[in-house]
C-alpha positions, -999 to 999 in steps of 0.1 A, spaced: 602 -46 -310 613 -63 -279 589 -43 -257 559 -53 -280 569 -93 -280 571 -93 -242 542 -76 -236 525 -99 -267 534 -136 -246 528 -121 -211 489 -110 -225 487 -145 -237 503 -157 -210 475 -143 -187 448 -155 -205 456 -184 -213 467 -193 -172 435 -180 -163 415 -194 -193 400 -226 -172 409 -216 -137 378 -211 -110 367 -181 -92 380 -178 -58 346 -177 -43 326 -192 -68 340 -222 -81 330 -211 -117 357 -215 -146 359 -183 -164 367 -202 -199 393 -176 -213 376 -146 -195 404 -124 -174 379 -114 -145 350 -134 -131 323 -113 -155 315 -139 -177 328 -112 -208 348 -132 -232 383 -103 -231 402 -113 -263 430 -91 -273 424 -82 -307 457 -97 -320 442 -135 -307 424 -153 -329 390 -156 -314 364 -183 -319 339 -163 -325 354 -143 -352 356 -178 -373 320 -178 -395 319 -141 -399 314 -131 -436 340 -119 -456 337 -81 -472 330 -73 -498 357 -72 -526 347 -48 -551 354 -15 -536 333 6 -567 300 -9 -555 281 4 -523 264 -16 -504 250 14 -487 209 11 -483 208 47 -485 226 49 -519 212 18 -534 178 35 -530 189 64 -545 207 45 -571 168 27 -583 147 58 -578 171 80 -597 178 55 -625 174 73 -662 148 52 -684 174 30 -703 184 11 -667 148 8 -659 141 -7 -696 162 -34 -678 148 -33 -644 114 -34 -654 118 -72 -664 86 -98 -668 97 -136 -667 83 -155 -697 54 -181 -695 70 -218 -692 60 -220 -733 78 -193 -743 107 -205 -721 111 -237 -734 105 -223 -769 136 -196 -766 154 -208 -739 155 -180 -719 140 -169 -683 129 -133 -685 128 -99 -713 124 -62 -707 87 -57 -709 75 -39 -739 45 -23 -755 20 -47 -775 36 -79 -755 7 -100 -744 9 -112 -703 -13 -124 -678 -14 -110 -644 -3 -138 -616 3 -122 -586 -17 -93 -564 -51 -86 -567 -58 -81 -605 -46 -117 -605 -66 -144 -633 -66 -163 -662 -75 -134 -683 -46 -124 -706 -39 -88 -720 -21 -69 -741 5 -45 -723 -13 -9 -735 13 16 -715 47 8 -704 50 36 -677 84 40 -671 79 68 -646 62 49 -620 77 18 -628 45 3 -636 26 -14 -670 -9 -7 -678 -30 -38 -695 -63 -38 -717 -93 -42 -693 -74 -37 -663 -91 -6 -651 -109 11 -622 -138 32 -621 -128 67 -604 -155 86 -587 -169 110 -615 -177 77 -635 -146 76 -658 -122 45 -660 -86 44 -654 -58 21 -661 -48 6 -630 -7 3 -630 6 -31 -625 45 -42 -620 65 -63 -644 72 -87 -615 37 -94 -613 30 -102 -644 38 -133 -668 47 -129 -703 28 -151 -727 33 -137 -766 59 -117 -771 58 -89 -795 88 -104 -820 104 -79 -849 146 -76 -853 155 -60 -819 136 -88 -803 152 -114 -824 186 -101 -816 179 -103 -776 166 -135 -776 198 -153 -794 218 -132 -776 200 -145 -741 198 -182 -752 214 -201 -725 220 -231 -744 239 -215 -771 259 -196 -739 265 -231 -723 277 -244 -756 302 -210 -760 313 -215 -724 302 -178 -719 333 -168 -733 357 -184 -708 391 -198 -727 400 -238 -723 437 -241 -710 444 -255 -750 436 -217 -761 456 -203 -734 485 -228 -745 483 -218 -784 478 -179 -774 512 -186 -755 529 -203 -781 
């Protein structure tokens, strides 16, 4: 313990003795540097400056934050995470009218296409929802291949914009479950120090 504590102030010691004097021969302060370099030598039980604005890690260990397994995580997903995944926002209507920002895309859900080159004012109904290729296919949104027959031509959820939603009970249930007002009001389930104080009591 001794050794360690000694040899702990005479490191500090050192740099800090030679943290503003010059080079012998060329007048230059080395600014906490122990040789003439200019390579900033901090022992790694100083704090250094630089290590001030680093970001902190990541606290939940369960979660990767691999590329390689985040990848592997999407591509591999089974069809109930890509229900979720494949997402359309709603139109600014539709927003205002159920308070809430985006639903899984569905079959029969009428959208129009705003981004990529399919992109209009031309709204369809969603025909296919291809969760295999994570893509939708959309009346009159077709090519022509080279025998002369028409395809649908597969368009993502984040390109599109939902503008009628196809409502029955399910649908119902996920939109008053997603209403943010009705969230804000609940306090999305956080207790008030008054509950905490009666649970106590």
């Amino acid at each position: 313990e001794s050794s360690f504590s000694s040899k702990h102030d005479s490191t500090f010691a050192a740099v800090k003795t030679s943290a503003h004097a010059p080079h012998a021969n060329t007048g230059v302060s080395t600014q906490g540097c122990k040789n003439p370099c200019g390579i900033f030598l901090f022992p790694l039980f100083l704090k250094s400056p630089f290590n001030e604005h680093v970001a902190k890690m990541k606290q939940n260990r369960n979660v990767s934050s691999s590329r390689r397994k985040s990848r592997k995580a999407h591509f591999a997903a089974p069809s109930s995470v890509r229900r979720k995944i494949m997402s359309a926002p709603l139109s600014k209507e539709l927003r205002q009218k159920y308070n809430v920002r985006s639903m899984p895309i569905r079959k029969d859900d009428e959208v129009q296409i705003v981004r990529g080159h399919y992109k209009g004012q031309q709204v369809g109904r969603v025909l296919t929802v291809y969760r295999k290729k994570w893509v939708v296919h959309i009346e009159r949104i077709q090519r022509e291949k080279v025998n002369g027959m028409t395809a649908n031509v597969g368009i993502h959820p984040s390109n599109v914009e939902i503008v009628k939603l196809k409502i029955d009970k399910d649908r119902k249930g996920i939109l008053e479950r997603k209403n943010r007002s009705r969230l804000t009001e609940k306090g999305k389930g956080k207790h008030t120090e008054e509950e905490v104080a009666m649970q106590t009591e």
